[in-house]
C-alpha positions as CSV (number, residue, x, y, z in Angstrom):
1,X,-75.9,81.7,-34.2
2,X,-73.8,84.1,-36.5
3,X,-70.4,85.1,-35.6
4,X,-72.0,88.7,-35.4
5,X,-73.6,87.8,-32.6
6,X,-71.6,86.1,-31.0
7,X,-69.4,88.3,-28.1
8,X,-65.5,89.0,-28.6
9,X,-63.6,87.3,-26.1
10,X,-60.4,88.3,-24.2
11,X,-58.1,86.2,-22.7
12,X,-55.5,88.6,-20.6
13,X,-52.5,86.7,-19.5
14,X,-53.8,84.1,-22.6
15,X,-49.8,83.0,-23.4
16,X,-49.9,80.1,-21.5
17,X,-51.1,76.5,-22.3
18,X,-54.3,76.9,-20.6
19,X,-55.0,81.0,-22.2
20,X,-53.7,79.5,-25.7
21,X,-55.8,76.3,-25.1
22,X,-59.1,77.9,-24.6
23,X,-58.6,80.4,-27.5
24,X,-58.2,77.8,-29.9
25,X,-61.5,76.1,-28.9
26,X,-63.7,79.2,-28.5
27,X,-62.0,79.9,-32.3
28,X,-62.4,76.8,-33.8
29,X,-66.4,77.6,-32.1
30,X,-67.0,80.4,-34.2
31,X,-65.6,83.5,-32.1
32,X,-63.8,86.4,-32.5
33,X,-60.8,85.6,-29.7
34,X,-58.1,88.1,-28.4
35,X,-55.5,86.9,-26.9
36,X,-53.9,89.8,-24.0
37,X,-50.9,89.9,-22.7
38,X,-48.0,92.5,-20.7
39,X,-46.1,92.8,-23.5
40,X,-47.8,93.1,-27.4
41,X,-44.5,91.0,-28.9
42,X,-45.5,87.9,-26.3
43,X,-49.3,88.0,-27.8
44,X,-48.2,87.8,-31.3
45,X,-45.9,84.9,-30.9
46,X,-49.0,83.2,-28.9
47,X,-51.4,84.3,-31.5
48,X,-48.6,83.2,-34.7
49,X,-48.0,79.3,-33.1
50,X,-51.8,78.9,-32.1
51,X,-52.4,79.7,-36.1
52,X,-49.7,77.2,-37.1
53,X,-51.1,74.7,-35.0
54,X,-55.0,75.6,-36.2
55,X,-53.9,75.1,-39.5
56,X,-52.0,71.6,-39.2
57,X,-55.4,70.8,-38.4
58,X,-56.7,72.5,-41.5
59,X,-58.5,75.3,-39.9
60,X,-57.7,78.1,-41.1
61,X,-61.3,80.6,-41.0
62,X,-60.4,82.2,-37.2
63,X,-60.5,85.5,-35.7
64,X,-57.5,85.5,-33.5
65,X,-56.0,88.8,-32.4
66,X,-53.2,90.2,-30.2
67,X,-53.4,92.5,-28.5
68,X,-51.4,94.4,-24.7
69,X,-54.2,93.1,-21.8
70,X,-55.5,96.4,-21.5
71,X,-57.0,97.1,-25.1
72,X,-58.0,93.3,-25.3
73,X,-60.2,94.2,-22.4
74,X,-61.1,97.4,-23.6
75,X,-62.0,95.9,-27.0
76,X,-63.8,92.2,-25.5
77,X,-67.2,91.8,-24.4
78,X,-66.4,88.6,-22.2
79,X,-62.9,89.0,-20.2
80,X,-61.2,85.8,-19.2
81,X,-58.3,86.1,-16.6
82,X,-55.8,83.1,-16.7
83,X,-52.9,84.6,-15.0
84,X,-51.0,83.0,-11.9
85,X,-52.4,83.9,-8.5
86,X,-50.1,86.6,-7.7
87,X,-50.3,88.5,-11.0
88,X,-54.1,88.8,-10.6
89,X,-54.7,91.9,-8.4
90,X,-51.7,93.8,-10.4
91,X,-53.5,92.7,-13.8
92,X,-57.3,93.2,-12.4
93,X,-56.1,97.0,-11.2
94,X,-54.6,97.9,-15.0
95,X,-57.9,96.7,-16.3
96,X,-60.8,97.8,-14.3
97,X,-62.0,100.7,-16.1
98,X,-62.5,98.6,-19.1
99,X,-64.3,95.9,-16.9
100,X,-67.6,98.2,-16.2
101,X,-70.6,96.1,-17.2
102,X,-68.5,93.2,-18.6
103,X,-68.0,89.5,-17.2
104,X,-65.0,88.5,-16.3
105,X,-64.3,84.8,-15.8
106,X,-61.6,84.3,-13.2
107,X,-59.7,81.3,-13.8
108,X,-57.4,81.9,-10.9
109,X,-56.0,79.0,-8.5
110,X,-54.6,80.3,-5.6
111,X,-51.7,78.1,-5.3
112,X,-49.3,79.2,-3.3
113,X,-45.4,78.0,-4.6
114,X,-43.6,75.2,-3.7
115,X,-46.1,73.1,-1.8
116,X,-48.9,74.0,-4.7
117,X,-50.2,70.2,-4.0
118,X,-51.3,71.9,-0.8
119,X,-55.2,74.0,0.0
120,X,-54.2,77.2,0.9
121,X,-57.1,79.8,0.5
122,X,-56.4,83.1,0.9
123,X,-57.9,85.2,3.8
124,X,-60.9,86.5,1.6
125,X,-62.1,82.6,0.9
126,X,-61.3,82.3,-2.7
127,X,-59.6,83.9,-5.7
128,X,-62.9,84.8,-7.1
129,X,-63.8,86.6,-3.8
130,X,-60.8,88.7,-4.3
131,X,-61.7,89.3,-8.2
132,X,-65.3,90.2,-7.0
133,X,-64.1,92.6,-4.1
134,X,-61.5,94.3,-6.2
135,X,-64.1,95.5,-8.9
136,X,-67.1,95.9,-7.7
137,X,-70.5,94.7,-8.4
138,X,-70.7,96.2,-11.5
139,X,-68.8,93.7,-12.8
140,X,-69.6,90.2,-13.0
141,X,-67.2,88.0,-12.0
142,X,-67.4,84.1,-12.6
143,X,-65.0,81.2,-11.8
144,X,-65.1,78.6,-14.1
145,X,-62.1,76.7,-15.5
146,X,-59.9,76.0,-12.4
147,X,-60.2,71.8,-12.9
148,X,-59.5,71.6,-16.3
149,X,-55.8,70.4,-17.7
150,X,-55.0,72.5,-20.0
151,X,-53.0,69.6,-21.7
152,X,-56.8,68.2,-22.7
153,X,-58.0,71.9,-24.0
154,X,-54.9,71.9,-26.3
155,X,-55.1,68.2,-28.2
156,X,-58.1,69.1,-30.3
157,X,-60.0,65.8,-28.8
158,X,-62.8,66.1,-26.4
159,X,-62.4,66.8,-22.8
160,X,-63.8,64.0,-20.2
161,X,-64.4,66.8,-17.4
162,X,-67.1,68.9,-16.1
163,X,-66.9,72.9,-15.1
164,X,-68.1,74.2,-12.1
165,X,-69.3,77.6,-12.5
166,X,-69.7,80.2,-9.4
167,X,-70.9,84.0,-9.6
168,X,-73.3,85.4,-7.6
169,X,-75.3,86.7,-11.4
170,X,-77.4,83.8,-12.5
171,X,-77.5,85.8,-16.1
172,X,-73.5,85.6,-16.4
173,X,-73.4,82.2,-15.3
174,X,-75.7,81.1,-17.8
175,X,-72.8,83.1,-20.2
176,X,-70.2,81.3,-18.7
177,X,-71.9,77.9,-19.3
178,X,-72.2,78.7,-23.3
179,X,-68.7,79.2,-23.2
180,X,-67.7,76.0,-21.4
181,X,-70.1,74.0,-24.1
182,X,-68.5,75.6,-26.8
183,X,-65.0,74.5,-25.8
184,X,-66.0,71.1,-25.9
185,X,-67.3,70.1,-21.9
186,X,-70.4,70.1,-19.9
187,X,-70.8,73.8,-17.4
188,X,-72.7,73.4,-14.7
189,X,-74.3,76.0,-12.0
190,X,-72.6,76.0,-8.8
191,X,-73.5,78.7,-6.7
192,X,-72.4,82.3,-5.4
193,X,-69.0,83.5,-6.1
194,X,-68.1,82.3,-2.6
195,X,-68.6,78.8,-3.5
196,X,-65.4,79.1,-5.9
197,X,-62.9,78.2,-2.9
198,X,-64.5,74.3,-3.3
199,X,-63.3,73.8,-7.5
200,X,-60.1,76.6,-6.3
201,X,-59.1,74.0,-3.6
202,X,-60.0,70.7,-5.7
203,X,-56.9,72.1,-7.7
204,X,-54.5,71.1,-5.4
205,X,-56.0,67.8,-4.9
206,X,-56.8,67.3,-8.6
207,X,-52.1,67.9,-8.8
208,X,-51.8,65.4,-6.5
209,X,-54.0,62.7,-8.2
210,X,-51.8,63.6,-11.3
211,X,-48.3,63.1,-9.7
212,X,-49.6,60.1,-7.9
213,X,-51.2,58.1,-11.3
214,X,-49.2,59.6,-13.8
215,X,-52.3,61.3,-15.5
216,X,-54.4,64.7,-16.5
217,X,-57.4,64.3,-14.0
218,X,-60.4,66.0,-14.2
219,X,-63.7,66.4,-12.0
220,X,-67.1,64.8,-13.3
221,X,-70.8,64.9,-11.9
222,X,-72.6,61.9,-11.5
223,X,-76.3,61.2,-10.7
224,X,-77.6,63.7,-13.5
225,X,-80.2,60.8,-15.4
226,X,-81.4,60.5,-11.6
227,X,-82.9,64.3,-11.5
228,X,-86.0,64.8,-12.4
């Protein structure tokens, strides 16, 4: 597949390890990335030390833009949200307009500061409940990402975890899960956008594993050479 073809991606809130992390795999993969954020100054630094890093690696052929969250969702054909849990309603209600007929992969945990190594779901079952609610079914949202450390997505080595993907579009799912490939892990089909609260909560327990062994845990699925 040429890089023509291949959709421009968005990542609005995309300063952080985990935005910065994903934009350099789905880069290094052959797409045209833009990286959003509230303030055009904070996307160019994110975009200028994701270069420098890509090319102490010797990559240097990537499309990597900046760009305020509300052009790089105007301008993308595949939104990804990656901002905290209580900047995701403000930041879904500046983009929505630009959302029409789009994905829009919620990455959003709701964890709910201090006791983040604690479950706590939000009245409407899941953050990608709310996402879905907010904006409507003509736009469709899929949750993907929330067990992945972003520490993994930003050492350039492969990732030893597996991505549940929920939305209640079989079509975008199958979108998601050429996106999860491309950054380096296995996607895998998990159900209706309400079915995001079970990989949303396993965030919490997947912090605890980590303070408990010292280490960047991940989820796997087991039993696949049994199917079939």
């Amino acid at each position: 597949m040429t890089t023509e073809s291949l959709p421009v991606l968005a990542i609005l809130g995309g300063t952080g390890d985990l935005g910065t992390g994903l934009a350099r795999r789905w880069a290094e993969a052959g797409y045209q990335v833009i990286i959003g954020s509230r303030t055009q100054e904070k996307a160019e630094a994110a975009v200028a030390d994701l270069r420098e890093v890509m090319a102490e690696r010797g990559v240097s052929e990537v499309t990597v833009q900046a760009m305020e969250n509300l052009a790089a969702a105007q301008a993308a054909d595949i939104v990804t949200l990656t901002v905290p849990f209580s900047h995701q309603a403000s930041t879904l209600e500046l983009v929505k307009p630009e959302l029409l007929g789009k994905i829009l992969i919620d990455v959003t945990v709701p964890l709910v500061p201090p006791k983040v190594a604690r479950v706590q779901l939000p009245p409407q079952g899941s953050a990608g409940q709310i996402a879905q609610e907010l904006l409507g079914e003509e736009v469709a949202v899929v949750s993907a990402f929330q067990n992945v450390a972003a520490a993994h997505l930003q050492d350039g080595k492969g990732v030893e975890c597996d991505v549940l993907v929920c939305g209640n579009k079989k079509a975008a799912r199958e979108e998601v899960i050429k996106l999860v490939e491309a950054a380096g892990m296995r996607g895998f089909h998990a159900g209706m956008i309400n079915n995001a609260a079970a990989a949303e909560a396993l965030t919490s327990v997947l912090i605890v594993i980590n303070k408990q062994y010292n280490c960047h845990a991940g989820i796997k699925i087991s039993g696949l050479l049994d199917a079939g």
